[in-house]
C-alpha positions in Angstrom: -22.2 -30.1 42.1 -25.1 -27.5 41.2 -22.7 -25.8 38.9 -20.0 -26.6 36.6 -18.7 -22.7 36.9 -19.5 -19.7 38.6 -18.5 -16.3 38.3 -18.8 -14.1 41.7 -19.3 -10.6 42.6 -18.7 -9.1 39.1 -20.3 -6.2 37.9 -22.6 -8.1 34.7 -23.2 -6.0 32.1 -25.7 -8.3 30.1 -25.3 -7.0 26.7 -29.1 -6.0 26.4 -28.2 -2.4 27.3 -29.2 -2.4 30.4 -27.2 -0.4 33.2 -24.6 -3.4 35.4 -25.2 -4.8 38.1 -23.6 -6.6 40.9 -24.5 -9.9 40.1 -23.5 -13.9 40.4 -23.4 -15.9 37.1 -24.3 -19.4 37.6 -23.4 -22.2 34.5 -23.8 -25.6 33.9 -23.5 -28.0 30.6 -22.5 -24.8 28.6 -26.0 -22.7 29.4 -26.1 -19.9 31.8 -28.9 -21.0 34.4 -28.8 -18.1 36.9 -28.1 -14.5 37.7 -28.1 -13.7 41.1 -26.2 -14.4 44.3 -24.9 -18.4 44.1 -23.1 -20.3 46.7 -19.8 -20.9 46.2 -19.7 -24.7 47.5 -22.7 -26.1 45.2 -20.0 -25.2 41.7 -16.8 -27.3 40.7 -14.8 -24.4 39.6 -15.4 -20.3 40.9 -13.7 -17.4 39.1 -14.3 -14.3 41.8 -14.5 -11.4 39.4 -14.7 -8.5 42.2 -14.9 -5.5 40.6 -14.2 -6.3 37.1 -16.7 -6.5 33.9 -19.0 -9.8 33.2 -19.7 -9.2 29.3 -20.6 -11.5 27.0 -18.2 -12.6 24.7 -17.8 -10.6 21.0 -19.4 -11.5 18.6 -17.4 -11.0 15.5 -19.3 -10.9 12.0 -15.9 -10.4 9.3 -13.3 -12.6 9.9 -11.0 -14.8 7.5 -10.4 -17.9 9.9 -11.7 -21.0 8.0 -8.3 -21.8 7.1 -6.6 -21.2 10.2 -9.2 -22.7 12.4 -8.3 -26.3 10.7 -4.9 -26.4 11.9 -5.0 -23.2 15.3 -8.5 -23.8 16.9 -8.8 -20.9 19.2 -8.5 -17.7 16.4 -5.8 -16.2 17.7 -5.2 -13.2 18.8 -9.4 -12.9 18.4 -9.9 -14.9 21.7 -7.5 -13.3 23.5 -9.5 -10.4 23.5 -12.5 -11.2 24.4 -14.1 -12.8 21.3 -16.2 -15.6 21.7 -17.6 -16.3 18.2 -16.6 -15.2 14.6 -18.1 -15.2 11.4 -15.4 -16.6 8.2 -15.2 -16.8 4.5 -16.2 -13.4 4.1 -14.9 -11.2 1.0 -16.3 -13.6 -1.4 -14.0 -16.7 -1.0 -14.1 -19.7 1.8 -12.3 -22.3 2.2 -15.5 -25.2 1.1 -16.8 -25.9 -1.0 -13.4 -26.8 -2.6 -12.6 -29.6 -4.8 -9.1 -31.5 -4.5 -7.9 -29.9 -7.9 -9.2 -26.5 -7.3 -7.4 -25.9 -3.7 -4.2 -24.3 -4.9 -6.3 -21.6 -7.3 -8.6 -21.0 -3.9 -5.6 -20.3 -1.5 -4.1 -18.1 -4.1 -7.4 -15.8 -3.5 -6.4 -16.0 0.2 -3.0 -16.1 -0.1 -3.3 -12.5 -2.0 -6.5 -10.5 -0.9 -6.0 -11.6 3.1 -2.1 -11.7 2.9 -2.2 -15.2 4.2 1.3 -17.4 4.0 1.4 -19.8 1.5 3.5 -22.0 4.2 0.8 -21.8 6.9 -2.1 -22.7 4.3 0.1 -25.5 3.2 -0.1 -27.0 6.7 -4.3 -27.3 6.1 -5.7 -30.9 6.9 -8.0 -31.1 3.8 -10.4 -34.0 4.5 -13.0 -32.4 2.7 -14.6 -31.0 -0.5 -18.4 -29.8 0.2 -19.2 -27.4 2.5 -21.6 -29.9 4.4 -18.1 -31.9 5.2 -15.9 -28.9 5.7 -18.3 -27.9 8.7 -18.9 -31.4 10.2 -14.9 -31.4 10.1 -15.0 -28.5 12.6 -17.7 -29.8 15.0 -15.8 -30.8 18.6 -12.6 -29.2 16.8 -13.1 -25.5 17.7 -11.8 -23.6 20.7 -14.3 -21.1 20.0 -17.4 -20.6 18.1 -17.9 -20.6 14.4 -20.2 -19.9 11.6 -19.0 -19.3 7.8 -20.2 -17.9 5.0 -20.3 -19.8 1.7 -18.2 -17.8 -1.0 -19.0 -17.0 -4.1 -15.7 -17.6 -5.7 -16.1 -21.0 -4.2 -19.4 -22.0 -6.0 -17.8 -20.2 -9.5 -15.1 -22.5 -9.1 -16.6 -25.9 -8.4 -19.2 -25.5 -11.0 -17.3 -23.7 -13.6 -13.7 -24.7 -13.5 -11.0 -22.3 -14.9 -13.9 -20.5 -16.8 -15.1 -18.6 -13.2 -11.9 -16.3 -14.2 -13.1 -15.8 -17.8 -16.8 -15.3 -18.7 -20.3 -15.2 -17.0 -22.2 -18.1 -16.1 -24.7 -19.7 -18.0 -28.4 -19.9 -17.2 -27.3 -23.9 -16.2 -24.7 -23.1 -14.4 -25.8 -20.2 -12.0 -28.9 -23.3 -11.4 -25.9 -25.4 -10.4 -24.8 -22.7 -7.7 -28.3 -22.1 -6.4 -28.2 -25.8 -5.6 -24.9 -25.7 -3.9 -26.3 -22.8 -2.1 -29.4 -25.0 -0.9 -27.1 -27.2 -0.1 -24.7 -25.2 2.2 -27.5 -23.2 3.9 -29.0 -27.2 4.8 -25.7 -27.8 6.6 -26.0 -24.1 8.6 -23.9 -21.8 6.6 -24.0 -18.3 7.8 -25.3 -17.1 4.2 -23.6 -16.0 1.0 -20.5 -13.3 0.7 -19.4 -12.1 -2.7 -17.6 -9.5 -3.8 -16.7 -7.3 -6.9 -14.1 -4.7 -5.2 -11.7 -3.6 -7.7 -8.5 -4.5 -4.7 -9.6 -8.4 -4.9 -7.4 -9.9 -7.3 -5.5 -13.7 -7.1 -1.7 -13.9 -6.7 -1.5 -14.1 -9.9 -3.1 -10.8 -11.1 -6.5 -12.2 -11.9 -9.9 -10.2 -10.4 -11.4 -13.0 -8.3 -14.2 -15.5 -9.8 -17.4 -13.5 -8.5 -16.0 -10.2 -9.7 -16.5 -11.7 -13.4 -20.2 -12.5 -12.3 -23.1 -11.1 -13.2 -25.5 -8.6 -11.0 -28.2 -11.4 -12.2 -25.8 -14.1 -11.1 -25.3 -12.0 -8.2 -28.9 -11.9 -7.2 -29.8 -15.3 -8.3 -27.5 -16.6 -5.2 -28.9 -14.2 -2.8 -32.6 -14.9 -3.8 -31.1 -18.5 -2.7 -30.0 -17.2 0.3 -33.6 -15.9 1.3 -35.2 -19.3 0.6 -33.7 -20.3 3.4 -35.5 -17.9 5.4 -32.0 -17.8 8.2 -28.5 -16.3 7.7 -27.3 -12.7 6.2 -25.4 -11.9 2.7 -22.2 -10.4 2.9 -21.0 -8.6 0.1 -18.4 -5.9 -1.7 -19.4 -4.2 -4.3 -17.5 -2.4 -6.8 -17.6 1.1 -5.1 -16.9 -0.1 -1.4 -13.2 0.6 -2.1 -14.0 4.7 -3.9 -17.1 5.3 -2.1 -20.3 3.8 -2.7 -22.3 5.3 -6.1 -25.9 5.0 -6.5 -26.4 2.2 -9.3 -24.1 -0.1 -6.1 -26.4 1.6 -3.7 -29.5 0.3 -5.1 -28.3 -2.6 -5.7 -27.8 -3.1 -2.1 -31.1 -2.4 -1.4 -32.4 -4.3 -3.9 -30.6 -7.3 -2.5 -31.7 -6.7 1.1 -35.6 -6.4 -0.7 -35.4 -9.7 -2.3 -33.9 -11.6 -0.1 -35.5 -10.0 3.0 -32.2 -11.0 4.7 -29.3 -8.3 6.3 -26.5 -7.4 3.4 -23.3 -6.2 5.3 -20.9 -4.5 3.5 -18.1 -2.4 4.0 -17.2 1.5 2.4 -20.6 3.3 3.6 -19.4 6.5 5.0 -16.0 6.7 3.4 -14.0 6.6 -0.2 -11.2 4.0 1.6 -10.6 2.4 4.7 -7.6 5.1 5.1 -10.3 8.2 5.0 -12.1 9.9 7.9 -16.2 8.6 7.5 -16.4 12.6 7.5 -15.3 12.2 3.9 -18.6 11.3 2.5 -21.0 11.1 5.3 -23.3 13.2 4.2 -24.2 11.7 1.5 -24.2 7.9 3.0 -26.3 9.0 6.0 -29.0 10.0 3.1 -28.1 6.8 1.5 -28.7 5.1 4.6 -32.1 6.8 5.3 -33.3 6.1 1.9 -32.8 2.2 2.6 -34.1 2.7 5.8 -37.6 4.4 4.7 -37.9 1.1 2.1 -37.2 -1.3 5.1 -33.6 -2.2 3.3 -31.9 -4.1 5.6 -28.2 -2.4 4.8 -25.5 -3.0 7.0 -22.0 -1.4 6.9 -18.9 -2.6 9.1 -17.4 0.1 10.1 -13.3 0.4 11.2 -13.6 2.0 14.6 -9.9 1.3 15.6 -7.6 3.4 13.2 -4.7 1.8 11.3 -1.2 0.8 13.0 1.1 -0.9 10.6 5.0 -1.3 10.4 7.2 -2.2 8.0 10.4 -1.9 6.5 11.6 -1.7 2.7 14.0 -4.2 3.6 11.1 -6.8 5.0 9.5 -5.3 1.8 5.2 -4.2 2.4 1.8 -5.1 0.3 0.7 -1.8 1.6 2.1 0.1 -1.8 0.1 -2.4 -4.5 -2.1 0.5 -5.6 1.4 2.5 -6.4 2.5 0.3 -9.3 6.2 2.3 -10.2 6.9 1.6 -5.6 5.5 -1.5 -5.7 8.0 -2.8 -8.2 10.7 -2.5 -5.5 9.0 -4.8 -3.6 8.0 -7.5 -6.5 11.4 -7.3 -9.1 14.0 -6.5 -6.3 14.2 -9.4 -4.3 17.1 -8.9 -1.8 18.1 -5.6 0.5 21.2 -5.0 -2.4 19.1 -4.8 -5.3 16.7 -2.6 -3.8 19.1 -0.3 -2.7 20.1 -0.3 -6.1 17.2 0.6 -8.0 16.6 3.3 -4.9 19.8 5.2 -5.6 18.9 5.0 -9.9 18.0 8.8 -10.3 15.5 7.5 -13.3 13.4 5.1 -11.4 13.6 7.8 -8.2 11.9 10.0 -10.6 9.4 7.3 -11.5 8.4 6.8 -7.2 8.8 10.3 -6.4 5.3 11.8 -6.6 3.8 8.4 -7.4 2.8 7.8 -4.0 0.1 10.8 -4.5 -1.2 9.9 -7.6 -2.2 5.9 -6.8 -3.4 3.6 -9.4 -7.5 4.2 -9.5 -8.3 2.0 -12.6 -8.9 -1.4 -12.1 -8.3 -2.5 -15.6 -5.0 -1.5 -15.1 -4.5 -3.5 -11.8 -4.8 -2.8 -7.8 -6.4 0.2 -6.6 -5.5 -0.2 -2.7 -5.4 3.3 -1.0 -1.3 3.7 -0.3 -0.4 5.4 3.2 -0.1 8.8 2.9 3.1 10.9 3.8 1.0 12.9 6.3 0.3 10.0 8.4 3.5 7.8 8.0 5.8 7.7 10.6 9.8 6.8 11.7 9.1 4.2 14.2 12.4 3.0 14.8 15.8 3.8 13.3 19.4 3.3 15.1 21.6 6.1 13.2 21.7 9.2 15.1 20.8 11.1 12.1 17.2 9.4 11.5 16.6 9.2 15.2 15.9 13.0 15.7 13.2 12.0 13.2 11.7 9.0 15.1 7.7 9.8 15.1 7.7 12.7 13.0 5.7 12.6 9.0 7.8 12.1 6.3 5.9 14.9 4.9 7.0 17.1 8.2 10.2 15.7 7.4 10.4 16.7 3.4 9.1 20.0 4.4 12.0 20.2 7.0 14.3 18.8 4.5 13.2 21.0 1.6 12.8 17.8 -0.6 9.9 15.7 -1.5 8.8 13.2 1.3 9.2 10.2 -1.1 13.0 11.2 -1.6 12.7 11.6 2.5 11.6 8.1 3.1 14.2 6.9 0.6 17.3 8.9 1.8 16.4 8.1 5.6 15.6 4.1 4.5 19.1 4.2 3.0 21.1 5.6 5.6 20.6 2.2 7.0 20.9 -0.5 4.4 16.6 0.1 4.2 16.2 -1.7 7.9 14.3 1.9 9.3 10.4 1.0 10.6 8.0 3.2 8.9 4.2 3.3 10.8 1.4 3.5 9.0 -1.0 5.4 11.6 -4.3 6.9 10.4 -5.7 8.2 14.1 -6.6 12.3 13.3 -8.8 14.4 14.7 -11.0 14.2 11.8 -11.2 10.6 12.1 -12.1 10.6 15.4 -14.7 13.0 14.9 -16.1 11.2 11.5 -15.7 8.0 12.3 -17.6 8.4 15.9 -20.7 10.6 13.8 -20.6 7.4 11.9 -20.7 5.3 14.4 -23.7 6.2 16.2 -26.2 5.4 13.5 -28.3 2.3 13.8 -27.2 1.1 9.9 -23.1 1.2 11.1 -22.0 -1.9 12.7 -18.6 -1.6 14.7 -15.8 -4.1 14.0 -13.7 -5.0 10.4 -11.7 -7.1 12.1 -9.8 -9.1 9.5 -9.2 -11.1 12.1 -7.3 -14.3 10.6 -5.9 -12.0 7.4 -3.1 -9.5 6.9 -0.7 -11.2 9.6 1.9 -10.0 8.0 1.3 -6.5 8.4 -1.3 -5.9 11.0 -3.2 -7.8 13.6 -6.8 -5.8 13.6 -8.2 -8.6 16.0 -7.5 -5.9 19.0 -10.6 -3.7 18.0 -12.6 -4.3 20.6 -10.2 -3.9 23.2 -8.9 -1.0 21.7 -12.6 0.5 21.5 -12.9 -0.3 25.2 -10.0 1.6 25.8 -10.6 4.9 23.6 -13.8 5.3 22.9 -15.4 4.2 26.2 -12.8 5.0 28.4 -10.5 7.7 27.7 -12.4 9.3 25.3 -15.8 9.0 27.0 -17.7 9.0 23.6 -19.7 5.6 24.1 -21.3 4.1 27.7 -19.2 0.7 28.5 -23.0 -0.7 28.5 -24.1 0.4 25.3 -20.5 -0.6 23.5 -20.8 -3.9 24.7 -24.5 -3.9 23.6 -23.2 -3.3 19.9 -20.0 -5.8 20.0 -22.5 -8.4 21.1 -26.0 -8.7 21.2 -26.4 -6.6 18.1 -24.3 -8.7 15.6 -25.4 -12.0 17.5 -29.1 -10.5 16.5 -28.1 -9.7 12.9 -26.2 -12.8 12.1 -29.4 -15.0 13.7 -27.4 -16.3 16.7 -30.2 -16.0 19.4 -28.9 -17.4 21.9 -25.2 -15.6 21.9 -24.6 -12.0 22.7 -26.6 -11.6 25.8 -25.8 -13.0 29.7 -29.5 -14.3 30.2 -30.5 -17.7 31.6 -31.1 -20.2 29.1 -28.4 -18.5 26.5 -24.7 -20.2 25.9 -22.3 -19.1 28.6 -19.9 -16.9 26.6 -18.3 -14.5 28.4 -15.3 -12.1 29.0 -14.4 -10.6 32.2 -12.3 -7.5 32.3 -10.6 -5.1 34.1 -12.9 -1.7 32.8 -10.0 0.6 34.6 -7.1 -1.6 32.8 -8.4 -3.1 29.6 -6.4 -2.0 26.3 -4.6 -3.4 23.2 -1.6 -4.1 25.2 1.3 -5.3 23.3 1.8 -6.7 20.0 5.0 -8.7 18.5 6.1 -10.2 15.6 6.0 -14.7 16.3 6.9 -17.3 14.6 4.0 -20.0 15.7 2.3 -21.1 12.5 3.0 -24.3 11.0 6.4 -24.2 9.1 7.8 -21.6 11.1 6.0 -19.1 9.2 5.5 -15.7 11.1 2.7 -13.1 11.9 1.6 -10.2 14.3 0.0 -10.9 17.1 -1.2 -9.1 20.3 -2.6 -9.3 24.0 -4.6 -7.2 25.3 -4.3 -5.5 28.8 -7.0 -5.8 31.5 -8.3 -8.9 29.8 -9.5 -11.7 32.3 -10.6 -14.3 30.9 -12.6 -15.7 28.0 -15.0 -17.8 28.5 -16.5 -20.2 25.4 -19.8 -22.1 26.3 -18.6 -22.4 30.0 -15.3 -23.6 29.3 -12.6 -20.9 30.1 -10.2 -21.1 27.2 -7.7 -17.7 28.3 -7.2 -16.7 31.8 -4.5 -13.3 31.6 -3.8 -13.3 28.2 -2.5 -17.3 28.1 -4.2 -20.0 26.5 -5.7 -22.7 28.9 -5.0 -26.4 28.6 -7.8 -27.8 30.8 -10.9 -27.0 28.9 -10.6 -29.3 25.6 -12.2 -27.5 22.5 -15.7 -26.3 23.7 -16.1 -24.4 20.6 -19.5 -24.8 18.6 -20.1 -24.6 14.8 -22.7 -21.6 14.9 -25.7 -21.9 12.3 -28.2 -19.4 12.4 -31.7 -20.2 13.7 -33.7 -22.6 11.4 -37.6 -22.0 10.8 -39.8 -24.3 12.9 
C-alpha cells in the first residue's frame, strides 16, 4: 500500500491561515506526504471526512501532565479534544529531575498548587532521577506528543536539599543548576519554567523552592536556557496573580533580552484569572508595546474559556484558600456534622460573613487565590423545594431577595440540606467577553491555560479549545474557524520550536483532528473514578469531535479511546542548531 492512512473529501484547513479547501490528506510512516485528491485503494486504512474540518492537532504550551502521562498515556480529557501535543512541568515544578529521597517533597508542590491526588501520584512508576532518564522513560510510551519543561523547584531541590525552602543559593550552587540546565536542554527539554506567584505554596504551607530564589538566580538559569540557542522559558512572576507591576515587567523583558528566547507567562491583561482582561488592559497593551518596540519576546496565555466549577461544602472546595476564616471549614471540619456545626456557631458566622469580599492579599500571611465572587456563583443543583426556586440564580441575587448577606445565603440554603447543594462557580459576563476577546486579538496574547492534567478535582479546563470552537468561532462569530485554528496550532508549535507540528503540509508529522464545525462543543463532563487507586476527577468529551489523529495513528474516533494504534506518541524537543 501507497499509504498507511488517508483522509478523504474533508474540508483541510492547514493551520497556516489560509482559507479551506476541499482536499485529500495522504500519510505514511507518521509524515503527511500529500494534499490533493488520493485513491482510495493504494492506503490500508481511509477515514471519509465529508464535510467535516481536517485541522491539525492542538498544540498545547501549559499543561501539568508529566506525572500522569507515566501511568495514563493519552492526557486525558486533552486528546479527546483535539490535542495532539502538550507542553508539562510548567509553574515552576516537573516531575525530573527528582532524586529518590526528594519525591515526596516534589509531589507535595503538585499535590497542592495543581490539586493533584496524592493516591493517583502514588501509583507513579519512578525508574528515574535525571531528567535525561525521565524523558528516555517516555519515548514509545506516549499516546500523544510530549515536551517538558525543566522546573526550577526541581533543580533547587536536587542541588540544595531542604535549604531550596530556606535561603538563596550560593554562587556554587546556582553553577550546579546551570549545569543541570545544560544537561536537561542536551536531552531536549522544552526550556526552563519558574515561578514566584504568591498562590504557589507546598501542602504544607511553604512558598515553593524558586519563589525563595533570587532574580540573579532567576536569570542565571535563563541565560542557560539561551545557550542552548532552542526551547522558550516559562515563568510566573510575583504580580501575575494582582496584575503585572513594572519592576516584574521589566524583568520579563529583560529575560526575553538575554536569553533571546520566548518567556510565556500568565496575568498580562488582568489582576486574576477570575477578572475580565478589560480590568487592566490598557495598561498591559502599553506594556506589551513597550516589549514589542525592544524586540522582547513576551508571551502571555491567556484563559479564553471562562470558569465552570462545582462543588459542594459537603465534598468541601480549594476554591476558598485565599479566604482564610471559610477555608477553615474545609481544613479543621472534617465530616458533613462538624461543619454544620461550626456553620450554625453565630461567632464563627460572623467571622465568614463578609470575609469572602475582603480575601487574603498578603502573601506573608498565606494564599492569596482570588475566591468566587457572590455575583457570579450559582445554585446548580439542590432537591428541597425551597432552594430549587433558587436553582441558577447569584447568591448575591439571592441575599438581595433574602434581605440578608449572600454569605448567610449560601450557608442557610447549604444547610437546608445537610450542605449537599452544588454551588457553580461561572465567570462568563459580558465584560468578559468583551475584554477577554480585545485581549485576544493582539499578537503578544496566546490562547489556551489549559491546566490540562491539574485541578481534577474541581475543573477539567482541557475543553478550551472545543469550547473556543464553539463560542468564539461559531456562535459568537468573533474569530474565523481558519485563523483560530491558526493560533491553537501553528502559532504555539512556532513559539515552542516544534517545526514540523501545527501545520497539515507535506513533509510535517501527521497530527490531526477532524470535526464536525456545525456540531463541535464541550459536550459533557462527569465526575469518574479511573485513576489508579480508585481516585476520582472531572472529565469531559467534547461534541462534534471526530477523531484525533497522533503522527498517523488515530488514537479517538467519537469521543472513545482506540485500542488498535499502540502508543504513537513522540517525546517533542524543540529544533536543535545544525
Amino acid at each position: 500500500m501507497a499509504y498507511d492512512l488517508l483522509i478523504q473529501n474533508g474540508l483541510v484547513v492547514d493551520g497556516t491561515g489560509l482559507p479551506r479547501r476541499r482536499s485529500d490528506v495522504a500519510i505514511r510512516d507518521g509524515r503527511i506526504v500529500g494534499l490533493g485528491r488520493f485513491d482510495a485503494a493504494e492506503a490500508r486504512r481511509v477515514i471519509d471526512a465529508e464535510d467535516r474540518i481536517v485541522a491539525p492537532g492542538i498544540v498545547d504550551p501549559h499543561t501539568h501532565y508529566d506525572p500522569q502521562l507515566t501511568f495514563e498515556p493519552y492526557a486525558t480529557s486533552s486528546c479527546y479534544h483535539g490535542v495532539t501535543s502538550v507542553v508539562a512541568g510548567n509553574c515552576g515544578f516537573s516531575i525530573a529531575p527528582t532524586r529518590a529521597d526528594d519525591r515526596e517533597s516534589i509531589l507535595r508542590i503538585f499535590a497542592r498548587v495543581e490539586d493533584m491526588s496524592p493516591g493517583s501520584l502514588a501509583a507513579i512508576p519512578w525508574g528515574f532521577e535525571s531528567f535525561p532518564e525521565y524523558l528516555a522513560t517516555r519515548e514509545g510510551h506516549l499516546g500523544i506528543n510530549a515536551g517538558c519543561y525543566v522546573g526550577h523547584c526541581n533543580l533547587r531541590r536536587w542541588v540544595m536539599g531542604d535549604a531550596c525552602y530556606e535561603r538563596e543559593a550560593t554562587e556554587d550552587e546556582v553553577a550546579s543548576m546551570r549545569a543541570l540546565v545544560r544537561e536537561a536542554m542536551a536531552a531536549g527539554a522544552a526550556g526552563l519554567s519558574s515561578t514566584h506567584a504568591p498562590t504557589h505554596l507546598d501542602d504544607l504551607g511553604r512558598p515553593v523552592p524558586s519563589r525563595i530564589a533570587s532574580k540573579a538566580e532567576l536569570e542565571a538559569l535563563v541565560r542557560e536556557v539561551g545557550a542552548a540557542n532552542r526551547g522558550s522559558i516559562s515563568y510566573l512572576p510575583f504580580s501575575s496573580i494582582g496584575g503585572l507591576d513594572e519592576a516584574d515587567g521589566d524583568l520579563l523583558i529583560r529575560l526575553a533580552l538575554a536569553s533571546r528566547l520566548p518567556v510565556i507567562t500568565q496575568g498580562i491583561g488582568a489582576r486574576s484569572k477570575v477578572d475580565a482582561p478589560t480590568a487592566t488592559w490598557e495598561h498591559s497593551r502599553a506594556y506589551l508595546e513597550r516589549a514589542r518596540s525592544v524586540g522582547a519576546g513576551v508571551y502571555s496565555m491567556l484563559m479564553a474559556r471562562p470558569f465552570e466549577r462545582r462543588f459542594s461544602l459537603a465534598e468541601g472546595t480549594s476554591l476558598y484558600e485565599g479566604v482564610p476564616a471559610f477555608h477553615r471549614l474545609f481544613t479543621e471540619a472534617r465530616t458533613v456534622e462538624a461543619r454544620m456545626a461550626m456553620l450554625r456557631d453565630p461567632a464563627y458566622r460572623e467571622a465568614i460573613r463578609n470575609a469572602v469580599e475582603n480575601p487574603n492579599r498578603d502573601p506573608a500571611v498565606g494564599p492569596t487565590l482570588p475566591p468566587p465572587h457572590f455575583a457570579l456563583l450559582y445554585v446548580y443543583r439542590a432537591s428541597d423545594p425551597g432552594n430549587r426556586k433558587w436553582i441558577g440564580h447569584s447568591m448575591k441575587e439571592i441575599g438581595e431577595a433574602r434581605g440578608i448577606a449572600p454569605m448567610d445565603a449560601m450557608v442557610e440554603i447549604a444547610l437546608a440540606e445537610d450542605l449537599d447543594v452544588e454551588f457553580v462557580w461561572r465567570t462568563e459576563t459580558d465584560a468578559w467577553r468583551e475584554g477577554t476577546y480585545q485581549a485576544s486579538t493582539h499578537p503578544h496574547m496566546l490562547l489556551g491555560t489549559s491546566d490540562g492534567g491539574a485541578h481534577l478535582g474541581r475543573d477539567d479546563g482541557s475543553e478550551w479549545s472545543s469550547w473556543f470552537l464553539r463560542y468564539w468561532v461559531r456562535e459568537w462569530g468573533k474569530w474565523e474557524l481558519e485563523e483560530a485554528i491558526r493560533q491553537m496550532t501553528q502559532q504555539p508549535a512556532a513559539l515552542l520550536g516544534f517545526v514540523d507540528r501545527g501545520m497539515l503540509l507535506p513533509g510535517h508529522a501527521a497530527d490531526l483532528m477532524i470535526f464536525d464545525p456545525e456540531r463541535i462543543g464541550p459536550g459533557r463532563k462527569e465526575f469518574v473514578r479511573d485513576f489508579p487507586n480508585g481516585e476520582g476527577r472531572w472529565s469531559s468529551r467534547p461534541e462534534g469531535m471526530h477523531a484525533t489523529i497522533v503522527n498517523g495513528v488515530p488514537i479517538v474516533i467519537d469521543g472513545e479511546l482506540t485500542d488498535d494504534g499502540g502508543l504513537p506518541g513522540q517525546v517533542l524537543r524543540p529544533v536543535a542548531p545544525r
